[in-house]
N, C-alpha and C positions, 0 to 999 in steps of 0.2 A: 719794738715797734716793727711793722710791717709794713714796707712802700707796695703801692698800688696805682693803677688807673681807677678814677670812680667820677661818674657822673651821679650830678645833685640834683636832676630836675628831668622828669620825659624825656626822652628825644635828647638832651643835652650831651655835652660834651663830656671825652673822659680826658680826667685831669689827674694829676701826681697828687695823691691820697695817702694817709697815713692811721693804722690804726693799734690798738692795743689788742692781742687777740686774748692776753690773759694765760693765764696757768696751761698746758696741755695736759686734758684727760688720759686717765691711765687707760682707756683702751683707744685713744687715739694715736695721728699722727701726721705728721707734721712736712711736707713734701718742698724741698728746694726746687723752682717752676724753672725748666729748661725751654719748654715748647708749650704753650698751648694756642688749640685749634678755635676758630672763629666758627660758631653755630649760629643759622638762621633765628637759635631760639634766643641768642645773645642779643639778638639786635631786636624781636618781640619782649623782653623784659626791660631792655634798656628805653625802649617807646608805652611799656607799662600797656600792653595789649591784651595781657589776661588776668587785668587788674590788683595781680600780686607782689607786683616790685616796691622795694624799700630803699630809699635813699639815705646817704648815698651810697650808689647801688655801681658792685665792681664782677662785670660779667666774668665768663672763663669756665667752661666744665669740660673741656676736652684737652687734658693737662697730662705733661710728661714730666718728669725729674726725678732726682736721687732725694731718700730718704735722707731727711736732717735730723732728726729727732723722733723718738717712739716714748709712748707710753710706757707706764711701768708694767700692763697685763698686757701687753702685744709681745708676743711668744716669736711667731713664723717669719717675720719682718726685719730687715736690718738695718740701722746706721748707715748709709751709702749704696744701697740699693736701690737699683733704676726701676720705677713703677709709674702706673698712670691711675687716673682719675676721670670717671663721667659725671653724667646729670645728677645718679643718686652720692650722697654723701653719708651716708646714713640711713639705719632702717632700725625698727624695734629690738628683732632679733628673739621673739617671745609669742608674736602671733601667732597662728595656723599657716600663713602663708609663709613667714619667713621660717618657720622652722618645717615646712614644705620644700624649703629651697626657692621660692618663690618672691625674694625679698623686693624685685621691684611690684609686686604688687600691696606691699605694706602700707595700709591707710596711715598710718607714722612714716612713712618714707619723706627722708629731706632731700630737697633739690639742694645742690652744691652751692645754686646760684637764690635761691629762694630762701631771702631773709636771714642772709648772711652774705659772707667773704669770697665771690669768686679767685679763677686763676688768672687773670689779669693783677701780678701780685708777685714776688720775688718768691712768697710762700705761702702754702693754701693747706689745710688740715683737713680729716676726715677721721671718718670710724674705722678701724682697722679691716673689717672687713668686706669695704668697699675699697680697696687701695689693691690694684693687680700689678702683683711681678711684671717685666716684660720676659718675654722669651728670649735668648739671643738670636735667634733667628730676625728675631721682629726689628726697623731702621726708627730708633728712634726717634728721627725727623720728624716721620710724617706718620707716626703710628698714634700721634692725639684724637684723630679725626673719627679712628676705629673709636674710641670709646663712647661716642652720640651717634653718629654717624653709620659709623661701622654694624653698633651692634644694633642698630635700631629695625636695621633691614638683612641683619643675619637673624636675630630672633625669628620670625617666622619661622627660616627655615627649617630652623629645630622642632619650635611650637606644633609645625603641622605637617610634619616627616616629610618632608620634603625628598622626590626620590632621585637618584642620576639621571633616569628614566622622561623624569614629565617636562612637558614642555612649560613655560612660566614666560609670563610678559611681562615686562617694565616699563610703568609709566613716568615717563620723564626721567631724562638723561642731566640731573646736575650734580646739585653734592650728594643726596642722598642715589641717587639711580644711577650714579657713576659705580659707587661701591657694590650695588647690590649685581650688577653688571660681572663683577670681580667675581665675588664670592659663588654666583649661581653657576659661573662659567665654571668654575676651578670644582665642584660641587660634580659636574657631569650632566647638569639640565641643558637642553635646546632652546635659547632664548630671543624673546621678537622685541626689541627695543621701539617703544611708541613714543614720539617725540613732536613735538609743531614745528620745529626748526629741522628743516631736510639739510642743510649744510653739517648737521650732527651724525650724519648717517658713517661715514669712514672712521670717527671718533667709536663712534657705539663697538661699531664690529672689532676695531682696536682694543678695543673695553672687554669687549667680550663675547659679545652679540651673535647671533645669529642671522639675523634677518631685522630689517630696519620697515618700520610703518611709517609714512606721515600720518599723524594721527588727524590731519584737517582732509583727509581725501577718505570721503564716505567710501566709494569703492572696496579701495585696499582696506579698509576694517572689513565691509563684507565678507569680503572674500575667506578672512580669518575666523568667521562663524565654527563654533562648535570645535575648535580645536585645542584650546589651553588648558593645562589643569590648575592652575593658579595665575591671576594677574596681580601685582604687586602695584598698589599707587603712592609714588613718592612727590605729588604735586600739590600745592597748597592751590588750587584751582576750581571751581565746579565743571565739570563736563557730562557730557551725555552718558551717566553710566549705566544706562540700561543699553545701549550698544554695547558698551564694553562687558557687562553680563552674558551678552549674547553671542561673544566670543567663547566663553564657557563650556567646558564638556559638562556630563552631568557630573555632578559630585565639585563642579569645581569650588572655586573661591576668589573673590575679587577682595582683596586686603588692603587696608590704608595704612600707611605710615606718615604720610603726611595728609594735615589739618585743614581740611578746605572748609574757604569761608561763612558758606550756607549750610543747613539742615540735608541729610541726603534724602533723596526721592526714588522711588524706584519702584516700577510692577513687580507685585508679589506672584503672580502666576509665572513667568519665568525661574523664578527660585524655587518655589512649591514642585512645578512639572519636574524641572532636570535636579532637584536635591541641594541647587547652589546653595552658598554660604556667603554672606556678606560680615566682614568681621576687621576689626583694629587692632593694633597692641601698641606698647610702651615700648621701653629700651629692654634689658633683658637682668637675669639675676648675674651675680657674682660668679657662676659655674658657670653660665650661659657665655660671661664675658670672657672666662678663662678658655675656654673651648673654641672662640672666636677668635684669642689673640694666639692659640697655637695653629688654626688653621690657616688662619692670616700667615703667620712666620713658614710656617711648612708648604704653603703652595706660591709663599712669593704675592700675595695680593696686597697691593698699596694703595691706597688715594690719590689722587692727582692733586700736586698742594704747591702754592702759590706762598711764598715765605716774606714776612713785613719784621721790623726789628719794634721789640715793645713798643718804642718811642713813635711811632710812625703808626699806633695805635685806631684813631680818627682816621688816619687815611683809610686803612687795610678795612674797615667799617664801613666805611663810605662805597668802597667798591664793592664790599658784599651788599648792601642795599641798595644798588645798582644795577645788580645781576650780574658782574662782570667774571666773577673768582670763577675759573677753572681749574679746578671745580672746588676746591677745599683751599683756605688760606689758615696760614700756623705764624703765631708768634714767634720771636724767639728772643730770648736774654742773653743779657750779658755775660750769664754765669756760663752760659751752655757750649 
């Protein structure tokens, strides 16, 4: 048996849960949970917001621990080896995309937390080839947070060559825009950190920033007309983003990474005239992750993380749906 936290009901509470996981698959495996990280998408499943949660339902996909058991076809992977876990848990492994290298775009792709056993959980299983080494380089405290988090706003920069060279905005500075802050900076980009909150402005440049906008002072957007070659949106929010298009060199791109509420709107004449690009993505593949967590380890970028013990589960929740966490909050067990 397997102890966990699991909420039975929307919104409800997570509780000390128990379940059979059954036989382990020969190509899986089987992860003792040292750390994992609290994702805003944890607290969207757990309120059953994109109609797909299953009760009872035990969040967790930004997960850290030593290997406790392997399959009998898991070759590369050992007994006692420290790895992590994200959103995907699993993918075909047989489509065009995943034999592209593209495995999170696999229409079979499982969420870790979708209709199964998250990391909220002493131990949490996956497909072998969603389960990443850590680097030793990598702390791993606060390196859960990379694997949603992390890669969710490093993939672009890979996806769309992203050069030392361009200059790249950030919209919103929390858990997702804190990291991408990290990564663009350590990267060699020049970046304007867009925020509502001006008290964030010493934080950003900390982070990594270049230059700090309040993003509610029409002026200072003006002023940044025609200058970006990519703006990154990490905010679940509608905003006026035909201004922020209009920051845009030609050729640029204004990318989401995070889920805003409404349908987007936007003049097509600005995109058509300057060549822009308006475009989304997912978290990223398995090489995508690997690539991520040695540049993570090799330039020193970490998340800012706020640390709650399992048990204290509902609290450390609470204050993420609160907006409180600066900017990343991790579990931790007993084991670890």
């Amino acid at each position: 048996m397997i102890r966990a936290y699991a909420a039975h009901e929307p919104g409800g509470k997570l509780e000390p849960f128990e379940y059979d996981p059954g036989s382990l698959g020969d190509e899986d495996v089987e992860i003792q949970v040292e750390y994992c990280g609290i994702c805003h998408s944890d607290l969207s499943m757990l309120n059953n917001e994109w109609g797909m949660t299953r009760y009872p339902f035990v969040p967790g996909h930004e997960v850290v621990g030593t290997i406790n058991a392997v399959g009998e076809r898991v070759k590369h992977l050992q007994v006692g080896q420290r790895v992590g876990l994200g959103w995907y848990s699993r993918s075909c492994m047989t489509c065009e995309w995943c034999l592209s290298g593209n495995q999170n775009l696999c229409p079979q792709a499982e969420g870790t937390i979708v209709g199964r056993y998250g990391g909220f959980a002493e131990k949490v299983r996956a497909h072998q080839g969603w389960v990443l080494p850590l680097p030793e380089k990598l702390n791993p405290l606060t390196a859960g947070p990379l694997f949603c988090g992390g890669i969710t706003v490093f993939n672009p920069i890979v996806q769309f060559d992203v050069k030392p060279t361009d200059r790249v905005g950030v919209i919103g500075i929390g858990g997702l825009g804190h990291m991408a802050l990290g990564f663009l900076a350590a990267w060699g980009c020049e970046i304007t950190a867009f925020s509502t909150s001006p008290d964030k402005e010493i934080e950003a440049k900390n982070l990594g920033a270049n230059h700090f906008v309040n993003s509610r002072d029409p002026q200072a957007l003006k002023a940044l007309a025609n200058s970006l070659d990519l703006i990154l949106s990490t905010v679940n929010a509608d905003l006026d983003w035909d201004t922020y298009i209009s920051l845009l060199r030609p050729k640029g791109r204004l990318h989401f990474v995070g889920v805003i509420p409404n349908p987007l709107s936007v003049q097509l004449f600005p995109l058509i005239g300057g060549q822009k690009s308006v475009s989304g993505s997912p978290l990223g593949s398995p090489v995508t992750l690997a690539q991520m967590l040695n540049f993570a380890g090799r330039h020193h970028v970490e998340p800012v993380v706020e640390f709650y013990p399992i048990e204290q589960v509902n609290e450390a929740m609470e204050r993420l749906k609160a907006n409180k966490a600066r900017y990343r909050i991790v579990l931790t067990f007993k084991n670890s």
